[in-house]
C-alpha positions in Angstrom: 44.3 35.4 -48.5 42.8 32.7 -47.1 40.1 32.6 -49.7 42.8 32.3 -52.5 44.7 29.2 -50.3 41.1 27.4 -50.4 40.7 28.2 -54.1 44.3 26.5 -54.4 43.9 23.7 -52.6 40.8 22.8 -54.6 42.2 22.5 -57.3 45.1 20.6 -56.3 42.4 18.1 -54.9 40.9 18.4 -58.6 44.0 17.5 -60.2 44.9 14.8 -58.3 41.6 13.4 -58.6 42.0 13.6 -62.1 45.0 11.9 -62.2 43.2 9.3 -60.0 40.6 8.8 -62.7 43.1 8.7 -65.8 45.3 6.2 -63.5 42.2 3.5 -62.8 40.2 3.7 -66.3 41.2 1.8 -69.9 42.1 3.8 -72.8 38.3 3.0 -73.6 37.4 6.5 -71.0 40.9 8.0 -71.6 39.3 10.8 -74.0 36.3 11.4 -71.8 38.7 12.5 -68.7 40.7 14.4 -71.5 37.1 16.4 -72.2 36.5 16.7 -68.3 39.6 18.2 -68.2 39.3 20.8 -71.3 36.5 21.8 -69.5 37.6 22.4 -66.2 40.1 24.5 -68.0 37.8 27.0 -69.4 35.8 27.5 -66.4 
């Protein structure tokens, strides 16, 4: 169980990094944080 809450909170920390990233750079880097992202998801 407590292995799972780690795994969650990681990700929520991964997110809201993320979110940090899209927030601070131009549309210029938009579609590399988009890419990032697609490929976070199929890990």
């Amino acid at each position: 169980k407590v292995l799972i809450e780690n795994n969650a909170a990681a990700a929520a920390e991964i997110s809201l990094h993320l979110a940090k990233l899209q927030n601070k750079n131009s549309e210029r880097h938009h579609n590399d944080i988009k890419s990032g992202g697609e490929n976070l998801g199929s890990l």
